[in-house]
N, C-alpha and C positions, 0 to 999 in steps of 0.2 A: 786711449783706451784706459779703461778700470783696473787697477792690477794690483796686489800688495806685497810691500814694499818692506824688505825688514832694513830698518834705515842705519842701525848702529846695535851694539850687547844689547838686548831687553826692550828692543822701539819696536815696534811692527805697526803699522798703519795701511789703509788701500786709500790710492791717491791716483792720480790721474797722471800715466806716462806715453811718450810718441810710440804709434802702431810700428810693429816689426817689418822691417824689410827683409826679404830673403836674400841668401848670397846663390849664385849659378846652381850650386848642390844641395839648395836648400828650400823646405817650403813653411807657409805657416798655416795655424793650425787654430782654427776656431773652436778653441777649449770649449769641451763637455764639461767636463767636470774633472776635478784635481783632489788627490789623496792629500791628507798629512798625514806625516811619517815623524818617527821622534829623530831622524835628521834634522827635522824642520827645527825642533827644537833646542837640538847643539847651533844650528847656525845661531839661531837666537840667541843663546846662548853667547856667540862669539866664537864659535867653534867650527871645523870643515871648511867656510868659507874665506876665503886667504881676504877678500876685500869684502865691508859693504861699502854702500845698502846691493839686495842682492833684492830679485823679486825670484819667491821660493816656488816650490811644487814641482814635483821628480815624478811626479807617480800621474799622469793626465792621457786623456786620448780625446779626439774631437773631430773636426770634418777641417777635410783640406781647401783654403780660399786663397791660398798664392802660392804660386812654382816658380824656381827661380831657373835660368834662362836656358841653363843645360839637362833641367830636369826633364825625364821621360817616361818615369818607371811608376808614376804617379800623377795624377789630375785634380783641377778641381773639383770637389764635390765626392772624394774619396774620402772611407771612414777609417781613423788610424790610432792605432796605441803607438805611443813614444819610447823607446828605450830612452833614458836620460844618458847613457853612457857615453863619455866624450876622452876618446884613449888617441896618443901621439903616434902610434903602430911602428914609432921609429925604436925606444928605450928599450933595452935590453931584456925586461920583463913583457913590453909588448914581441917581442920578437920570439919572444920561449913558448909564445900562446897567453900567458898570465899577462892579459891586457887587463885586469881589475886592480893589477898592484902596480900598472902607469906611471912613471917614475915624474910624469906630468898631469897626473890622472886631474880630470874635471870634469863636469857633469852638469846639465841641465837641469835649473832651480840650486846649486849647490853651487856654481861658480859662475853660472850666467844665468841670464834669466830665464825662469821657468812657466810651469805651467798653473801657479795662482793670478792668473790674470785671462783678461778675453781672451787674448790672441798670444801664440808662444810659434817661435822660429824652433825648424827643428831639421838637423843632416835629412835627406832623404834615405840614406842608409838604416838611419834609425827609426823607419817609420815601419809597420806593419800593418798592414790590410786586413782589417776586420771584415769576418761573414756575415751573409746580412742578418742572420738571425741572432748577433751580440748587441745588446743595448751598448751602446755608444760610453754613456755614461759608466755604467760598469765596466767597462775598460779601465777606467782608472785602477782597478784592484790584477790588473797583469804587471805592473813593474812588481807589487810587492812579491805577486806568486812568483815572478822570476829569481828575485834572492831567495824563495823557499826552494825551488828547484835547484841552484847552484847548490845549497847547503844538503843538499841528498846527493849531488855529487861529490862531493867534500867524503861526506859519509861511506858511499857507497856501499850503504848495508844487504845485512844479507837476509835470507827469508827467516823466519822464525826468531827475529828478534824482539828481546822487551826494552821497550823505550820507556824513556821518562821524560815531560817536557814541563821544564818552570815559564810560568806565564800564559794566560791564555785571552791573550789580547788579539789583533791580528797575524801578525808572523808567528805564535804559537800555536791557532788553530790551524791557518795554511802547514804549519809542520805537521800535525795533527792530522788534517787530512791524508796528507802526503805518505805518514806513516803506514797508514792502514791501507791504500794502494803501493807499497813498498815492500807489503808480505810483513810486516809488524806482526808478531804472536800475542803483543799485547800493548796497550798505549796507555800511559796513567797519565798524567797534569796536573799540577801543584798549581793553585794562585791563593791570594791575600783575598780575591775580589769576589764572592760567592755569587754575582749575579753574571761575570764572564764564565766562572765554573761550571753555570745552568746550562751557558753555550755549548759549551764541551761535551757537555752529559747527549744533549740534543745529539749534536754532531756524531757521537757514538764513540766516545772514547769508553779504553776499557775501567779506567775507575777514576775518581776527583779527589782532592783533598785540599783544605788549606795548609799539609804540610806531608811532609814525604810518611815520618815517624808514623800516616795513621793508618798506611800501608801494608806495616810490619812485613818487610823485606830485606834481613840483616844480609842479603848476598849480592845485593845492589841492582842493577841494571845495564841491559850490554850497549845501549847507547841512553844519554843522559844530556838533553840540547836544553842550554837556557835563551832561553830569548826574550828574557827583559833586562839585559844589564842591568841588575842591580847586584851588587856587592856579595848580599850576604846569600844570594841564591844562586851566585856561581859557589862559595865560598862551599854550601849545601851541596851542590851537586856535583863538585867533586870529589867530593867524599861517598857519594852515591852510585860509583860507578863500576861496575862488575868488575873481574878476571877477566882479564883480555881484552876489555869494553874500552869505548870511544867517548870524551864529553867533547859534544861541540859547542864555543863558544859562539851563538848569533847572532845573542842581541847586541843592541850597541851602547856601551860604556862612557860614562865620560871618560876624560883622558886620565884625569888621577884615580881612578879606581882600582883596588890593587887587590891581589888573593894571595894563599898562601899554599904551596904542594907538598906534598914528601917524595922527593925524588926517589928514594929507596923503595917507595912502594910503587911510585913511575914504574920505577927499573923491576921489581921482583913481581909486579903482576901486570907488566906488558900494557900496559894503558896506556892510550895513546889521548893527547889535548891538542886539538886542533880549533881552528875556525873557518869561518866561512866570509867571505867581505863582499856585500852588494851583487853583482850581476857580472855572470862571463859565460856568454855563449847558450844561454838561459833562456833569453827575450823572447824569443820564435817559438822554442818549444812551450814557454808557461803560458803562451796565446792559444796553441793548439791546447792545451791542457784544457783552460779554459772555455775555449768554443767547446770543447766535448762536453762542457758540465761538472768536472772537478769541485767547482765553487758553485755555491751557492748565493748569488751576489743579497737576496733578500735577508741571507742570514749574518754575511759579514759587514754590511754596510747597515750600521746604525741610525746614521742622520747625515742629513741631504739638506747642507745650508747656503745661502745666496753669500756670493763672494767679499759683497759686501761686511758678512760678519765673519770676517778671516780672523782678526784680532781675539774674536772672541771664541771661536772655533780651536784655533791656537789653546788658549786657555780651557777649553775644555778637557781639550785633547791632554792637555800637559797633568791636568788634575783624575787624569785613567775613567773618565765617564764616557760610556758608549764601548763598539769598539771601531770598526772604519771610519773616521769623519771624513767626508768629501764635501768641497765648496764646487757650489754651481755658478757660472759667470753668467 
């Protein structure tokens, strides 16, 4: 089969590797279509994935073509979104509940192979049964609302809040949404990128900016969620954040990224800095979310490319043009 292939730091190629066998609890999965995610881009990087070449895509749903021998809770010709989440259920973090911080944690397209390619092997555990009225395809965009959902538990806000969200790529609009079904009193977004801003406006947040300053809000805000790792917009948004308010950190950093806090003001105005990491206990609900209509799949999915231009897809993605890219196999 067709699949790509990130071979070593900085190679990505799609190359032709042998079709997936299932193991007894396991089936495979005739990829629809596959997100990139800026995971995809640390692996690239050299980053998350302990070995390559690694064949990527965490974020995939497709139709079922093999059960493996003790499967029953699934057939062929069933339509399914993947959780990628692969937890030990033994390590002490799996046993508290906090299976996301798996002290062996691994994950489909992140440490085995995943769903940029035809065909991807996947636990039957992790699989979910789409209604028939979900485009297949659009499935792909349920692992990401599953980390938006985790990160409102995280939160666990309350009605009448004003939020502030930096970034408004994919995981910032899904927070974005998420907000305004959460009883938000008010939802701003900050981005660099005026043409993801247009989205937000669309989507209905309550105001845009390319920067907090144009606000005029010297009493900050009582939640304050960055979700683009970058540096100088946590750096920003922690200092943006109310009496008594919450910043949650969600987007994903590289590893040297560093910020700076004043404990004293931690401590003297109760602020709490938390984060939120990937998917726990998410996956089912952000499916139901999504069959309801939560998302909009025509408005977050930008471009719809053949698997073949993964490479370049990658580089799109990595230069912030569009905002969902999914490869079609």
């Amino acid at each position: 089969m067709k699949a790509a292939v990130i071979e070593a730091p900085g190679k990505v190629t799609v190359t032709t590797v042998p079709d997936p066998t299932p193991g007894p609890r396991e089936v495979v999965v005739d990829v629809a279509a596959c997100g990139l995610c800026g995971t995809d881009l640390h692996i690239l990087q050299g980053e998350f994935a302990p070995t390559l070449p690694v064949v990527p895509g965490h974020e995939f749903a497709g139709e079922v073509v093999g059960v493996g021998s003790e499967v029953n809770e699934l057939k062929i010709g069933d339509r399914v979104a993947v959780d990628p989440s692969l937890y030990c259920h033994e390590c002490r973090y799996c046993r508290q509940g906090h299976n996301n911080l798996c002290d062996r944690w691994a994950a489909i397209g992140v440490t085995v192979a995943g769903g940029a390619a035809e065909y991807a092997v996947a636990p039957v555990a992790n699989c979910v049964r789409l209604p028939d009225h979900v485009d297949v395809q659009d499935a792909a965009l349920i692992e990401p609302l599953s980390c938006a959902v985790r990160g409102y538990d995280v939160l666990g806000s309350r009605l009448g809040a004003h939020v502030l969200i930096y970034g408004t790529g994919t995981m910032g609009l899904m927070m974005l949404e998420l907000a305004k079904r959460t009883g938000a009193a008010s939802v701003d977004v900050v981005d660099v990128n005026p043409e993801r801003l247009a989205t937000a406006q669309k989507l209905g947040c309550s105001r845009s900016a390319l920067s907090p300053e144009e606000f005029g809000q010297p009493g900050g805000w009582d939640v304050v969620v960055d979700a683009t790792g970058n540096a100088a917009a946590i750096q920003d948004g922690l200092d943006r954040v109310a009496k008594a308010g919450t910043f949650l950190q969600f987007g994903v950093s590289d590893y040297a990224t560093t910020a700076t806090i004043s404990p004293y003001r931690i401590y003297n105005q109760e602020i709490t800095i938390t984060g939120s990491m990937a998917v726990l206990h998410s996956y089912e609900r952000a499916a139901e979310l999504f069959a309801g209509g939560v998302l909009d799949p025509q408005v977050f999915i930008s471009h719809r490319l053949p698997l073949t231009e993964y490479p370049q897809a990658l580089a799109q993605f990595a230069a912030g043009q569009g905002r969902k890219i999914v490869v079609v196999p």
